[in-house]
C-alpha positions as CSV (number, residue, x, y, z in Angstrom):
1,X,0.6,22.6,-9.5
2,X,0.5,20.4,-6.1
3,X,1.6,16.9,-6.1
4,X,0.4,14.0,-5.1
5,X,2.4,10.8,-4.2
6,X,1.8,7.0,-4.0
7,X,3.9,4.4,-1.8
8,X,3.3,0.9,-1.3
9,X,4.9,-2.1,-0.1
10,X,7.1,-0.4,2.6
11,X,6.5,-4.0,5.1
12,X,7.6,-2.6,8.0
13,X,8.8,-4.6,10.8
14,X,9.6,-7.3,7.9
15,X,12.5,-8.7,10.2
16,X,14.8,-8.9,7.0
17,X,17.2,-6.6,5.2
18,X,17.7,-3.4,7.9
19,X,14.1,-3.0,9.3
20,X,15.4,-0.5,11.4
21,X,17.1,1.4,8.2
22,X,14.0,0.8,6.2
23,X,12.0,2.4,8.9
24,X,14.5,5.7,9.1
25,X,14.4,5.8,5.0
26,X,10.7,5.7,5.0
27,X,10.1,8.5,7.8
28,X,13.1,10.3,5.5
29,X,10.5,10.2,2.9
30,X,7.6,11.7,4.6
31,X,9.7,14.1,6.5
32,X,11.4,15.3,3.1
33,X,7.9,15.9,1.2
34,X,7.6,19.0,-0.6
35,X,5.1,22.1,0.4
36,X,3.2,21.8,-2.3
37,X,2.1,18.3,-1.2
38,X,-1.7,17.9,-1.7
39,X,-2.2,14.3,-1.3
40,X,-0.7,11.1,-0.1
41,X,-1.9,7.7,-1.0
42,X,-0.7,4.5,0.8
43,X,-1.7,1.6,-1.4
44,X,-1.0,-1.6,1.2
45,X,1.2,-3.3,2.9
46,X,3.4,-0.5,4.9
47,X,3.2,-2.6,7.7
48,X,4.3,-6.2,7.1
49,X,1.7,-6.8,9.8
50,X,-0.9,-5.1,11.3
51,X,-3.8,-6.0,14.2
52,X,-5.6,-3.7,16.3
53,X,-7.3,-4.7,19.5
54,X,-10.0,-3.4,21.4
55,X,-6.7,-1.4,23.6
56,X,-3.8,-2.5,21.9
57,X,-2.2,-1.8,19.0
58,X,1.1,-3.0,17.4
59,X,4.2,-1.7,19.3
60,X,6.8,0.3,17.1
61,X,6.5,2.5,14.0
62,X,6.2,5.6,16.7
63,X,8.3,7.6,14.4
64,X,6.5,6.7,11.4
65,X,3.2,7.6,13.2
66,X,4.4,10.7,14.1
67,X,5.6,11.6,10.5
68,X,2.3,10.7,9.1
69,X,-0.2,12.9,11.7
70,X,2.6,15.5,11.2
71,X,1.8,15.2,7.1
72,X,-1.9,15.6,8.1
73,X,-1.4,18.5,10.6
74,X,0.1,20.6,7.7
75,X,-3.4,19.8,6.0
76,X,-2.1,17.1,3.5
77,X,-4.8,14.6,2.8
78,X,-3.1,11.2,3.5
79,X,-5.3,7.7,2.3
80,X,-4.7,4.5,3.7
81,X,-5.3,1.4,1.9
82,X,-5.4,-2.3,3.2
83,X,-2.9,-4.3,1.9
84,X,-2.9,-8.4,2.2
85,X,-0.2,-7.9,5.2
86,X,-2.0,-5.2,7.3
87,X,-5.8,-5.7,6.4
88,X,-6.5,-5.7,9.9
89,X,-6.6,-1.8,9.9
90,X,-9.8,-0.7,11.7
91,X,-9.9,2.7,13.5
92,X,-6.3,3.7,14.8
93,X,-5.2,5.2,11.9
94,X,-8.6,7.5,11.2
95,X,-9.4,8.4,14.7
96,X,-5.7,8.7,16.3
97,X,-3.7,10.1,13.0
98,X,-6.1,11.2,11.3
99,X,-5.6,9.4,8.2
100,X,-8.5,8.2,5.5
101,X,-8.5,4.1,5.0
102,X,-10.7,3.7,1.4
103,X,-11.2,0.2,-0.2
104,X,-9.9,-1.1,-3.2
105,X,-10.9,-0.4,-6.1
106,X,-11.1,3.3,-5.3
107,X,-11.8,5.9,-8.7
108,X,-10.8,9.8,-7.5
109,X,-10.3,12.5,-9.1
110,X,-6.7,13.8,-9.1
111,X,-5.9,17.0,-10.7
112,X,-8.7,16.9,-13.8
113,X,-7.3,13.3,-13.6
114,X,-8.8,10.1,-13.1
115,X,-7.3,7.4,-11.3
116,X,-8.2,3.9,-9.7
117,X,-5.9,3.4,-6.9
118,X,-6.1,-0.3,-4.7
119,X,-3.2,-2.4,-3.2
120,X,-4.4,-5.2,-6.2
121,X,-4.4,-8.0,-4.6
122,X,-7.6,-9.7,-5.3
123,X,-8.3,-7.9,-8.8
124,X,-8.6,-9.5,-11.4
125,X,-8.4,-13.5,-11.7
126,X,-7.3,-15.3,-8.9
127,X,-6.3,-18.8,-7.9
128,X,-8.8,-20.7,-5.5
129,X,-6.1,-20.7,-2.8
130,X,-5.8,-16.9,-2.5
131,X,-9.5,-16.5,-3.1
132,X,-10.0,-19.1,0.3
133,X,-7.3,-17.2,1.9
134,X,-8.5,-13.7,1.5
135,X,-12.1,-15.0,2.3
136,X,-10.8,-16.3,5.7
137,X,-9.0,-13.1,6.6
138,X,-11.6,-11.0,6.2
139,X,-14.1,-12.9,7.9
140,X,-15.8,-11.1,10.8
141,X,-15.8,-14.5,12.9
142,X,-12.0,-15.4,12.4
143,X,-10.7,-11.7,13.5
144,X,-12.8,-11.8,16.3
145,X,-11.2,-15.3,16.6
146,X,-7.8,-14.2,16.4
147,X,-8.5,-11.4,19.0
148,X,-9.5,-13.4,21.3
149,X,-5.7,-14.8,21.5
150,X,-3.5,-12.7,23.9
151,X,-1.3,-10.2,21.6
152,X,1.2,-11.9,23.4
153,X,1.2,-15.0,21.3
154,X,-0.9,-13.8,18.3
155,X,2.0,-11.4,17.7
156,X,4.1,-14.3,17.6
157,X,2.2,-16.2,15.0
158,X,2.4,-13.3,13.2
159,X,6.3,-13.3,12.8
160,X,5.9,-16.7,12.3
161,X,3.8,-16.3,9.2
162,X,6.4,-12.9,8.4
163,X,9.3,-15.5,7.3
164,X,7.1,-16.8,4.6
165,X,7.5,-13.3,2.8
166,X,8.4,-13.6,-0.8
167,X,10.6,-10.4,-0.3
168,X,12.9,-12.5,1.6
169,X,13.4,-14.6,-1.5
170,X,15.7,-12.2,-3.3
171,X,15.5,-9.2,-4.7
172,X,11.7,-9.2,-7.1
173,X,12.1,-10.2,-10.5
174,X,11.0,-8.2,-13.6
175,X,7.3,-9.1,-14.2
176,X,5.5,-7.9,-17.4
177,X,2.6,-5.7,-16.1
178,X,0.4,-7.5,-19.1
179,X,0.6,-10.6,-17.6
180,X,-0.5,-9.5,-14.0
181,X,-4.1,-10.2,-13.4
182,X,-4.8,-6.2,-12.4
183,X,-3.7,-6.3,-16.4
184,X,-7.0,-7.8,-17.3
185,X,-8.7,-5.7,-14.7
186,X,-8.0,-2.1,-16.3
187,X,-8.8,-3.6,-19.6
188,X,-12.5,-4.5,-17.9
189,X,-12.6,-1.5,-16.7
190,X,-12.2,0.9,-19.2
191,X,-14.3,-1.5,-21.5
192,X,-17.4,0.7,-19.7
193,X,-15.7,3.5,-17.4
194,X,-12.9,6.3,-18.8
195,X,-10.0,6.0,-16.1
196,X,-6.2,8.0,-17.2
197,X,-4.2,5.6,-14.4
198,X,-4.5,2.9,-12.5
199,X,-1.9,2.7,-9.6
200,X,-1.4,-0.2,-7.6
201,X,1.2,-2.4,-5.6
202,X,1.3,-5.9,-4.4
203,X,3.4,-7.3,-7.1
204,X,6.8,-5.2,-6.3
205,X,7.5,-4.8,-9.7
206,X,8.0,-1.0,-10.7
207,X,6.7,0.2,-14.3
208,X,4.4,2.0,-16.5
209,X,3.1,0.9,-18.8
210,X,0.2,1.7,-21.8
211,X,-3.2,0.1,-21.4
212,X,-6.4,0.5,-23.2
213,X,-6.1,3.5,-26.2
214,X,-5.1,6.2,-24.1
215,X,-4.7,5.1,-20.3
216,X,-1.7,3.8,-18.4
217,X,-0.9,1.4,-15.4
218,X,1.1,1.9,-12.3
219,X,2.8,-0.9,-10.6
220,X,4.6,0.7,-7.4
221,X,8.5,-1.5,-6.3
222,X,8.4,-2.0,-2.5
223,X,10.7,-0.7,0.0
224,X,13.4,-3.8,1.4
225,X,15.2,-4.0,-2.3
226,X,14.1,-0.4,-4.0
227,X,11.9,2.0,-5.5
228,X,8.6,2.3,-4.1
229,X,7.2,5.7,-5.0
230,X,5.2,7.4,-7.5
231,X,4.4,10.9,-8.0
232,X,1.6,12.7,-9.9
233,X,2.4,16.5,-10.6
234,X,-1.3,17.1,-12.7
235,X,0.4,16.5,-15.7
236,X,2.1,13.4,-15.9
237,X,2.5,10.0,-13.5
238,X,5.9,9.3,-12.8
239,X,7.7,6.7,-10.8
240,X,10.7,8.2,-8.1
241,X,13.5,6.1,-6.3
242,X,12.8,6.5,-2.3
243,X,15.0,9.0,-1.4
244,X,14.1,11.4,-4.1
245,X,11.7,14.3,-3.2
């Protein structure tokens, strides 16, 4: 049976615990993926920030890069999701790796399976404040205002606004997945739709746990304190640490 994995949360160039470690674990990771490898999903925020220009994009992550059009060459289907750190993605990662970016809340069939896959963010009930911020970010005017600042300093701002990172807080505390707001979401959901797993990250809290009668929910860990993997063998959903395979 092939299998089909799920990562979130990675943040690279989160200038915080190792980067450069955290960047050699992660292309570990791709590098060590088994043959039988159908599928990859990335479910936001593997860059802790992202912009593409017109002719520029973010310096770094070449090895990363690499591993990833590597994991395409070999024919695995790799999926990008935004994340509310890099949802600046555009065309670079289609057109020059080759991977697939798909908007949350996605519903694919996995193996007979059916699963709704999103970075979470932005499901469910939110407070005003994130609801103004995400409106902002992914107005049309304010990129094109933002690339009409020389990378130069917009990159800058960027690391400025990368210290505010909750990661660098401490390592993430236990949160009850029926308390989260993508909670209330699969429970919506499956009021009208049959769905066997929902998989998300954002909240950097690792579990599964039961929702609805027969379904379950996926929250992925992130990649600066621990686990931030999941992997779906067509019979069960399981969470992995990163450097298992």
């Amino acid at each position: 049976m092939a299998l089909h994995y799920f990562v979130s949360d990675v943040h690279l160039g989160l200038d915080y615990m190792s980067p450069a470690m955290r960047e050699r674990r992660f292309v570990s990771f791709l590098k060590s993926l088994p043959e039988d490898t159908e599928s990859l999903y990335l479910l936001g925020d593997i860059f802790d920030f992202w912009y593409e220009y017109r002719y520029v994009v973010p310096a770094g992550y070449v090895r990363v890069l690499g591993a990833l059009a590597s994991l395409v060459d070999k024919g695995i289907r790799v999926y990008y999701f935004r994340g509310n750190h890099d949802l600046w993605t555009f065309w670079y990662l289609e057109k020059e790796i080759g991977l697939k970016v798909l908007e949350q809340p996605s519903f694919v069939n996995i193996e007979g399976s059916v699963f709704c896959l999103g970075h979470g963010d932005g499901l469910g009930s939110i407070d005003a404040g994130f609801k103004l911020l995400r409106t902002v970010f992914y107005s049309k005017t304010a990129q094109k205002m933002f690339s009409a600042i020389h990378p130069r300093w917009a990159f800058a701002l960027a690391r400025c606004w990368s210290r505010h990172n909750r990661l660098k807080r401490g390592a993430p505390a236990h949160i009850d997945v029926s308390g989260l707001p993508v909670f209330a979401y699969a429970e919506s959901v499956l009021e009208n739709k049959h769905v066997d797993y929902f998989v998300f990250g954002h909240f950097h809290s690792p579990q599964i746990r039961p929702v609805g009668d027969a379904s379950s929910i996926c929250i992925l860990g992130e990649w600066v304190y621990g686990v931030g993997a999941a992997v779906f063998d067509g019979k069960s959903l399981r969470l992995i640490d990163h450097s298992e395979n």
